[in-house]
Backbone as JSON, one array per atom type, in Angstrom:
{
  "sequence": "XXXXXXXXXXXXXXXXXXXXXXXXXXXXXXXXXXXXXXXXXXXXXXXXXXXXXXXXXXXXXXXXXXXXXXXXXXXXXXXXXXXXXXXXXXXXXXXXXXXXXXXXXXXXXXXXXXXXXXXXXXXXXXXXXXXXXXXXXXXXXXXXXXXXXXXXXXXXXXXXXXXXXXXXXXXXXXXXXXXXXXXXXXXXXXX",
  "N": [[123.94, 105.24, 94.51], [124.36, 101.85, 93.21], [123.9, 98.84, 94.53], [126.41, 95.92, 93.94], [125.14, 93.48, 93.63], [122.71, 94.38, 92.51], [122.76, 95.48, 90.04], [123.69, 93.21, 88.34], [122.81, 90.95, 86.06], [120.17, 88.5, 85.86], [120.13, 85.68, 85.15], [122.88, 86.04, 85.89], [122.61, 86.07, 88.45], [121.57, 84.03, 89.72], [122.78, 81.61, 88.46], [125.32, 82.85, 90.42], [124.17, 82.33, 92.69], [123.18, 79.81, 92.6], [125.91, 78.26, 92.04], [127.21, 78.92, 94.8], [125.14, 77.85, 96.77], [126.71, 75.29, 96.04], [129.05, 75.23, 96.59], [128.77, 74.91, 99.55], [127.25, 73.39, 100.12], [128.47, 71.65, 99.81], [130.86, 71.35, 102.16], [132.88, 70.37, 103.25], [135.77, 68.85, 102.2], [138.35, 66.31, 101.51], [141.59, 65.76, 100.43], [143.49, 63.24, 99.97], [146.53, 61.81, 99.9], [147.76, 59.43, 98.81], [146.21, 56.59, 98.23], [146.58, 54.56, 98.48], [149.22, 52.61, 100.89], [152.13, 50.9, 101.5], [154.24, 49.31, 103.74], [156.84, 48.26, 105.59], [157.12, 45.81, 108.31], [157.58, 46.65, 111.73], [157.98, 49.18, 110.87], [157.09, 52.56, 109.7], [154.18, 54.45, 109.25], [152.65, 57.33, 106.7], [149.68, 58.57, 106.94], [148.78, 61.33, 105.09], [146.63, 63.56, 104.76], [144.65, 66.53, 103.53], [142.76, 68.98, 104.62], [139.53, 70.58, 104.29], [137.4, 73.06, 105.19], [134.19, 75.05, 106.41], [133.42, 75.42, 109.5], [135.13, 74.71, 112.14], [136.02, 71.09, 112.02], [135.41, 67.76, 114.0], [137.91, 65.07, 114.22], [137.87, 61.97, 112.99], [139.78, 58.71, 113.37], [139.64, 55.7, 112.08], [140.1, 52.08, 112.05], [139.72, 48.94, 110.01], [139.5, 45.63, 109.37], [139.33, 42.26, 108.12], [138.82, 40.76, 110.26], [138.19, 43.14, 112.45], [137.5, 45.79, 114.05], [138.73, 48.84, 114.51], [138.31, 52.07, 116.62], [140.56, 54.34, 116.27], [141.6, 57.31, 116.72], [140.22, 60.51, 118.19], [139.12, 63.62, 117.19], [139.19, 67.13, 117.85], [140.06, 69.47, 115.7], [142.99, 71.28, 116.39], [142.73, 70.93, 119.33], [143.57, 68.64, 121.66], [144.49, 64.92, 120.72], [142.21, 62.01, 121.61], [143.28, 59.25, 122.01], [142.86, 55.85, 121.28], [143.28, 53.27, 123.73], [144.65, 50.87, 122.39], [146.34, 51.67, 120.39], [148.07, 53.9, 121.7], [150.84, 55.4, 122.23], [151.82, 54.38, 119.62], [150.74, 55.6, 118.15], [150.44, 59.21, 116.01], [148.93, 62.34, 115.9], [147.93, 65.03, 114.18], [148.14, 68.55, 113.73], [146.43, 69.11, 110.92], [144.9, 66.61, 110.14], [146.21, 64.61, 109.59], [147.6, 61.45, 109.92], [150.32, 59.75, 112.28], [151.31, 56.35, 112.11], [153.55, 54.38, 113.87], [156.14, 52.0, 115.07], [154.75, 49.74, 113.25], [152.61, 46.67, 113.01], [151.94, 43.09, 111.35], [148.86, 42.66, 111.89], [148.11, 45.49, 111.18], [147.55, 45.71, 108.79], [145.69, 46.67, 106.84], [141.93, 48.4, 106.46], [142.01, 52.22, 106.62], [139.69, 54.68, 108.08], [138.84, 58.13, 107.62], [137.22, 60.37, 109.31], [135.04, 63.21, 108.84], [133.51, 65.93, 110.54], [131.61, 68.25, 110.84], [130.2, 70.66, 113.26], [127.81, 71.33, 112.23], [126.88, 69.49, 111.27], [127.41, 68.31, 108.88], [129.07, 66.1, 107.5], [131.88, 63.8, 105.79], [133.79, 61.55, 104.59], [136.62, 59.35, 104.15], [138.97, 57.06, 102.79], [141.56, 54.5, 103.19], [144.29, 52.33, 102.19], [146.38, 50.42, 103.95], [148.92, 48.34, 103.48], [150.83, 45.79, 105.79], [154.46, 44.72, 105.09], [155.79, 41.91, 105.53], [159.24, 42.05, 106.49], [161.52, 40.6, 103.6], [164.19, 38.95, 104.54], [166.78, 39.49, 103.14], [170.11, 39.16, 103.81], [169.35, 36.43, 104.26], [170.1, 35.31, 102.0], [172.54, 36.15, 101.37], [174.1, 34.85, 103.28], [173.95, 32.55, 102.17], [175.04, 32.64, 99.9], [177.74, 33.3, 100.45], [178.83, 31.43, 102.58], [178.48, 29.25, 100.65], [180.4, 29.82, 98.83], [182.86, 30.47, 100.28], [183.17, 27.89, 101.04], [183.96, 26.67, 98.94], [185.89, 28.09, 98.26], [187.84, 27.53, 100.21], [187.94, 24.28, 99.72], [189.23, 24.64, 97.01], [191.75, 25.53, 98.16], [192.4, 23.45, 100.27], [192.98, 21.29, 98.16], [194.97, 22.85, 97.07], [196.72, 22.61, 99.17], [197.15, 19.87, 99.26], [198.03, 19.07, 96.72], [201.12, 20.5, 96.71], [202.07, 19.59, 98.89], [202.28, 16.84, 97.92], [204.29, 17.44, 95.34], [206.4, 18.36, 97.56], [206.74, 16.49, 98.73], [207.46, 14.84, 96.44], [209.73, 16.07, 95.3], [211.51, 16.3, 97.38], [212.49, 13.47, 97.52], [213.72, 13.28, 95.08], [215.61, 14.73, 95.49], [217.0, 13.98, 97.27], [217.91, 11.22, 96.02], [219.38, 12.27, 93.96], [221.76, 12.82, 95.66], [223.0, 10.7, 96.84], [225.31, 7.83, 96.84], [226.3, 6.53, 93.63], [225.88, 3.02, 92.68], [228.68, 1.36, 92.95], [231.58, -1.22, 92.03], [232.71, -1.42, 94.47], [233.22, -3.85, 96.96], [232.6, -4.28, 100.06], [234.4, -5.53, 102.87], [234.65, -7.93, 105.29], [235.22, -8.05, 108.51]],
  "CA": [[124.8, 104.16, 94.08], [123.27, 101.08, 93.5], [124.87, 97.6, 94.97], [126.76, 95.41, 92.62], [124.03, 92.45, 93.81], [121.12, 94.6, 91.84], [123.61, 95.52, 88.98], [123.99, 91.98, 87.82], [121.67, 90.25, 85.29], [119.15, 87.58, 86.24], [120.58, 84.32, 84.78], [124.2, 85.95, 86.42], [122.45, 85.74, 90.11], [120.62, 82.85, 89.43], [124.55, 81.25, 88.86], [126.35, 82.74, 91.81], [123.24, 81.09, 94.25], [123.72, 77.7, 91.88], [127.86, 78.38, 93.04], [127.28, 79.19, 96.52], [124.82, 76.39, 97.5], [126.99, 74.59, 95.63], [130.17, 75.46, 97.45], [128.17, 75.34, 100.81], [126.21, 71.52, 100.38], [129.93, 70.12, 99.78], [131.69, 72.41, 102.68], [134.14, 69.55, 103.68], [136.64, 68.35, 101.11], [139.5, 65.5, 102.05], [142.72, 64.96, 99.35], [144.57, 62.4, 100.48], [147.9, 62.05, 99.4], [147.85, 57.87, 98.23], [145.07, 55.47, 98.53], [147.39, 52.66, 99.12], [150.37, 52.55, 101.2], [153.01, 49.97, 101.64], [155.59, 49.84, 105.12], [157.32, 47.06, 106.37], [156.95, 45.58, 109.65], [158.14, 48.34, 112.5], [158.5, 50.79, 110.15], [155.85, 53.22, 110.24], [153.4, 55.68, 107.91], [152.29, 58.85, 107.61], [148.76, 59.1, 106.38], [148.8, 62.52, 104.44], [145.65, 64.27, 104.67], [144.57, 67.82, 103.24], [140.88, 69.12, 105.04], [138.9, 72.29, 103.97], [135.91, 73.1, 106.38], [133.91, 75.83, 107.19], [133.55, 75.15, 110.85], [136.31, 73.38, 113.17], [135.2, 69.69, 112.54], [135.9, 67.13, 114.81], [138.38, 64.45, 113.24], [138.11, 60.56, 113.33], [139.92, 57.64, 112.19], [138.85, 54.17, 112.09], [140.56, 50.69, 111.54], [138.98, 48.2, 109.65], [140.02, 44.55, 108.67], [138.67, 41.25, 107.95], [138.6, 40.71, 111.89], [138.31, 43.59, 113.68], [137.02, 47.35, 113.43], [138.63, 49.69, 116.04], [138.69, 53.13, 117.09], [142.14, 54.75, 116.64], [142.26, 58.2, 117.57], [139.17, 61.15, 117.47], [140.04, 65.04, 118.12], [138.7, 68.28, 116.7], [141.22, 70.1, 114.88], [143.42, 72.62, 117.24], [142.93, 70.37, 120.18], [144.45, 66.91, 122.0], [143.82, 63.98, 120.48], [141.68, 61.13, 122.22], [143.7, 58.0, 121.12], [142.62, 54.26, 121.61], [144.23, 52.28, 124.6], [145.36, 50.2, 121.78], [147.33, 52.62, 120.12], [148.73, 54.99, 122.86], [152.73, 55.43, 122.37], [152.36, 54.12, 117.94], [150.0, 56.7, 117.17], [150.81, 60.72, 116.36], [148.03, 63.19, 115.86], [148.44, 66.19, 113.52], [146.78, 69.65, 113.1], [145.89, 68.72, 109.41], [144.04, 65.88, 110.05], [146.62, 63.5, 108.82], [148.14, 60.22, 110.92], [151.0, 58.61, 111.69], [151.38, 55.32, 113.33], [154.95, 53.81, 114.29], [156.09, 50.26, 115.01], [154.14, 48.8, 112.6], [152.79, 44.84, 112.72], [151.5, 42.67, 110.23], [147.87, 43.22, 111.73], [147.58, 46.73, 111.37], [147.31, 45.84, 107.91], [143.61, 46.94, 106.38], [141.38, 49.76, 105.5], [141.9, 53.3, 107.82], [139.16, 55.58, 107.42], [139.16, 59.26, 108.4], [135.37, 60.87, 108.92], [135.14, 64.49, 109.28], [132.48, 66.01, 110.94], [131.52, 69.48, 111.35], [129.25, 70.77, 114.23], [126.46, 71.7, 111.97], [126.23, 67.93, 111.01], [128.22, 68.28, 107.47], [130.19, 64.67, 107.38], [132.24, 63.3, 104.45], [134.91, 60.38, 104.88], [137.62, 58.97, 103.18], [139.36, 55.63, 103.27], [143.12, 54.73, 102.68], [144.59, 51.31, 102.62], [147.51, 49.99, 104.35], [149.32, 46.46, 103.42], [152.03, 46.26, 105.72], [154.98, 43.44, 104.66], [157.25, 41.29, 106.4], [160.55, 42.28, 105.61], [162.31, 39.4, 103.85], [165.44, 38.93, 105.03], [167.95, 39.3, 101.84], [170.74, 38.75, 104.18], [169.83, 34.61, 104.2], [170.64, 34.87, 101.02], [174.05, 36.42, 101.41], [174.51, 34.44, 103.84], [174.41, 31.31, 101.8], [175.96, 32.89, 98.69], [179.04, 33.51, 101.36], [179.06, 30.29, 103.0], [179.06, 28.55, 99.33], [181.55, 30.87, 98.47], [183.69, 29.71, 101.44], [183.08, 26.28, 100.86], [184.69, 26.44, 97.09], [187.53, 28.63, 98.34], [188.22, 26.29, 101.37], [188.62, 23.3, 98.63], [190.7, 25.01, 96.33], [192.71, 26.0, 99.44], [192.66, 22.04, 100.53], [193.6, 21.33, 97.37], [196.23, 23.55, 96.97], [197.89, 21.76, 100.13], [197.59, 18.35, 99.46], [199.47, 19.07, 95.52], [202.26, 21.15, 97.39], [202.45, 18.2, 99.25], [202.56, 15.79, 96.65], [205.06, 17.72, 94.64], [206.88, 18.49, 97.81], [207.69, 14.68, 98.72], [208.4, 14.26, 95.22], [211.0, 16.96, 94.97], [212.23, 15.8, 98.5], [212.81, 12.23, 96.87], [214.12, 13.39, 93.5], [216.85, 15.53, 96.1], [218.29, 12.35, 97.84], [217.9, 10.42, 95.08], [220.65, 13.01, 93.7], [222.67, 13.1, 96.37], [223.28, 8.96, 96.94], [225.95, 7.96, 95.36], [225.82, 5.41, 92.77], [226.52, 1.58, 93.34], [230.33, 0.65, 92.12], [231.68, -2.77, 92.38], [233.76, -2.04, 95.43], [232.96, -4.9, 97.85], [232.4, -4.27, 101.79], [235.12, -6.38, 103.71], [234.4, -8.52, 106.23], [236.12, -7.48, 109.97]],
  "C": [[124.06, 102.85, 94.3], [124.16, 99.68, 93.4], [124.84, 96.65, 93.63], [125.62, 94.3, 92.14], [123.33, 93.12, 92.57], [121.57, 94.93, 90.3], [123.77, 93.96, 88.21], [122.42, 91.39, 87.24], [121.36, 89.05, 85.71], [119.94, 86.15, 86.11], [121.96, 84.68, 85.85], [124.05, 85.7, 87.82], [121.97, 84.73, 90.2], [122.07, 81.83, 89.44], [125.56, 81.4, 89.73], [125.29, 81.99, 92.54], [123.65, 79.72, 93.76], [125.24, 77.46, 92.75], [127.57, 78.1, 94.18], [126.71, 77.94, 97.18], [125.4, 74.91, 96.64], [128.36, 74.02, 96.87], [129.75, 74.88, 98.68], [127.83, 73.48, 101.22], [127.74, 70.93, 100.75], [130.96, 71.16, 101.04], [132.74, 71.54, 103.23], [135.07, 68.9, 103.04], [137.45, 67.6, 102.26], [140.4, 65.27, 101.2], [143.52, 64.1, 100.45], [145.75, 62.4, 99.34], [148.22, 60.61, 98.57], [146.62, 57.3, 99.01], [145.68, 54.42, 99.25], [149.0, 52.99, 99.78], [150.79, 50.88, 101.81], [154.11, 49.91, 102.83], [155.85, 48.63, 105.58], [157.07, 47.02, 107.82], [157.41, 46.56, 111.25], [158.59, 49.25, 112.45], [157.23, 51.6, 110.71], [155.43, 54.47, 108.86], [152.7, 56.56, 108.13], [150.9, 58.69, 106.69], [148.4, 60.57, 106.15], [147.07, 62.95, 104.01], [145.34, 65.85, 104.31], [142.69, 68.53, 103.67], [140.84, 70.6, 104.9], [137.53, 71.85, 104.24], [135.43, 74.59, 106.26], [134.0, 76.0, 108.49], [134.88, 74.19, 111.62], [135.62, 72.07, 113.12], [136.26, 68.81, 113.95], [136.48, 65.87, 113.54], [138.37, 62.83, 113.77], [138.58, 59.74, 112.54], [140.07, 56.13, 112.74], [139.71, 53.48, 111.55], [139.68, 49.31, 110.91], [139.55, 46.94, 108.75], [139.17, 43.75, 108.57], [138.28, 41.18, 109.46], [138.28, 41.39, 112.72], [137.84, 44.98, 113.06], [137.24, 47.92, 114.98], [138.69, 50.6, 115.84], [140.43, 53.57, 117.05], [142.28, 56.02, 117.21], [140.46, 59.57, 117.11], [139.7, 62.32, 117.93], [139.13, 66.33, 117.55], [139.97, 69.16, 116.71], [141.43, 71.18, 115.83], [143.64, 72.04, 118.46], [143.2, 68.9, 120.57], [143.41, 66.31, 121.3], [143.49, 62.45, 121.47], [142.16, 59.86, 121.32], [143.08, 56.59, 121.52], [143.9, 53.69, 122.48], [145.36, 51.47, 123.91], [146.64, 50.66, 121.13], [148.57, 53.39, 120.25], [150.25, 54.28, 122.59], [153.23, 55.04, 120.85], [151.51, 55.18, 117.17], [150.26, 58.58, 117.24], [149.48, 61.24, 115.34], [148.32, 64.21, 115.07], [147.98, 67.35, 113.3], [145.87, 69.29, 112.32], [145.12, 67.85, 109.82], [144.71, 64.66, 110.01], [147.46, 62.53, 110.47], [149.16, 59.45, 111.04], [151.08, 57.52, 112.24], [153.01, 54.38, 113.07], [154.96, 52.29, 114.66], [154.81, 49.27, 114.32], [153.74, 46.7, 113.32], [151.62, 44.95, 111.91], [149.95, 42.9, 110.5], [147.23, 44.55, 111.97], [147.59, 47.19, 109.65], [146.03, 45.78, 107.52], [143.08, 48.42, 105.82], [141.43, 51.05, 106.63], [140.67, 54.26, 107.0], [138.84, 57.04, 107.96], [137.58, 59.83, 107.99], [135.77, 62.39, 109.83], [134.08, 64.98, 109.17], [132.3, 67.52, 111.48], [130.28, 69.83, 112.4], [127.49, 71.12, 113.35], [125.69, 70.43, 111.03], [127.38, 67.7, 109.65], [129.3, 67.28, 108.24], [130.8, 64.28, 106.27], [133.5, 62.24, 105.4], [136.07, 60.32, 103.39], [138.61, 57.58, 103.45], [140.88, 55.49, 102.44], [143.35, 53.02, 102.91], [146.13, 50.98, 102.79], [148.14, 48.41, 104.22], [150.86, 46.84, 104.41], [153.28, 44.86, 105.34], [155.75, 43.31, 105.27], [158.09, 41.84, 105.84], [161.34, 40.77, 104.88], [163.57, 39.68, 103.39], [166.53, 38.17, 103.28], [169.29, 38.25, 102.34], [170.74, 36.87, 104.61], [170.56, 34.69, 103.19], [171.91, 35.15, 100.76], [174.86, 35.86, 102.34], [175.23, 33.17, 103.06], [174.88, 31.16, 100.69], [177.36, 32.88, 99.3], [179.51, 32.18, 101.79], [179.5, 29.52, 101.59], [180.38, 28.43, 98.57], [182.94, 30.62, 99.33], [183.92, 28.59, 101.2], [184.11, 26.08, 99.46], [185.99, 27.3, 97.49], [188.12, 27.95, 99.29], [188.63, 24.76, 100.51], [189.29, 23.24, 97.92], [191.44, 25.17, 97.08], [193.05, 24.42, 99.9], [193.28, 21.32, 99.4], [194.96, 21.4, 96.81], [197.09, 22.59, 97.96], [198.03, 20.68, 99.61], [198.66, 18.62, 97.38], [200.25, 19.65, 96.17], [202.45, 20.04, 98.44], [202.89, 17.26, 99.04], [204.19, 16.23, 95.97], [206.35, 17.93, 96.02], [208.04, 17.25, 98.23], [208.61, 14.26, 97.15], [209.78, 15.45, 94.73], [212.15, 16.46, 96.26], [213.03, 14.24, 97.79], [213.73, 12.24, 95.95], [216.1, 14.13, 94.24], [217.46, 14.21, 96.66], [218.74, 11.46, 97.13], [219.46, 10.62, 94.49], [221.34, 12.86, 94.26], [223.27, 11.45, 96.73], [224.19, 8.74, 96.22], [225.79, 6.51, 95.17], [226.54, 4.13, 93.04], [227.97, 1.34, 92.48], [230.44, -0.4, 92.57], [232.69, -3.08, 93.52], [232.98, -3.1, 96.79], [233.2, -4.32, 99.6], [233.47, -5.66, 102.07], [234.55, -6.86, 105.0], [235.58, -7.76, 107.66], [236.3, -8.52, 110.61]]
}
């Protein structure tokens, strides 16, 4: 019986090795899930990562802004993660690879980048960006649609009193007026 290897035509082995050290050069893939994410101020985001390795790499991810480039958290997949001082208690760790970080602020807005590193040197990266945004506060504005809103029903309401006022004197007036009786020519006597 003769192995399928020696069974196969020249150009067809010549194409699985092309495959294989094809497969092999690139042995670390990363999908991320969005390039760009968006989270308001102490909200928080999940960086969605998908990793295919040969070997257990070790996993890192990096902060990077106009100002500052830190360390956030490094681990190899299966075991604890080594977080940054800075971090510790907003950052969560995940099998997968992927990250989340909690209470947000405005400078933890920038570029994260996740580098995966297998023991036999094989590295590839990947970079994600985070904007995060103030929240702005709607509620001024319902505040001062309400207040306005108050203000114009509080004047019609002032309003309202002072005519019911008006009309009430003048109905009060118009009643005595009635009730008086009319001048005749009898004369008041002296005593």
């Amino acid at each position: 019986m003769t192995p399928v290897w020696i069974r196969l035509s020249q150009k067809t082995q010549i194409l699985l090795l092309i495959f294989c050290l094809c497969h092999y050069t690139q042995a670390i893939t990363i999908q991320v899930q969005r390039k760009t994410v968006t989270a308001p101020v102490q909200g928080r985001v999940h960086f969605s990562v998908n990793i295919t390795f040969i070997d257990i790499p070790t996993v890192t991810w990096n902060f990077r802004s106009v100002s500052e480039q830190q360390s956030i958290a490094v681990w190899m997949l299966g075991d604890s993660a080594n977080v940054a001082q800075v971090y510790e208690g907003r950052v969560q760790t995940h099998p997968n690879g992927s990250l989340t970080i909690s209470d947000l602020r405005l400078q933890d807005s920038g570029y994260y980048i996740i580098t995966v590193t297998e023991p036999s040197g094989n590295c590839k990266d990947a970079g994600l960006v985070l904007n995060v945004k103030e929240v702005q506060y709607e509620d001024i504005q319902y505040l001062v649609v309400s207040v306005i809103v108050l203000g114009i029903l509080a004047a019609f309401l002032m309003l309202c009193m002072w005519l019911s006022n008006k009309l009430s004197r003048h109905i009060k007036a118009w009643r005595e007026k009635r009730h008086m009786p009319e001048y005749d020519d009898t004369e008041l006597q002296r005593l």
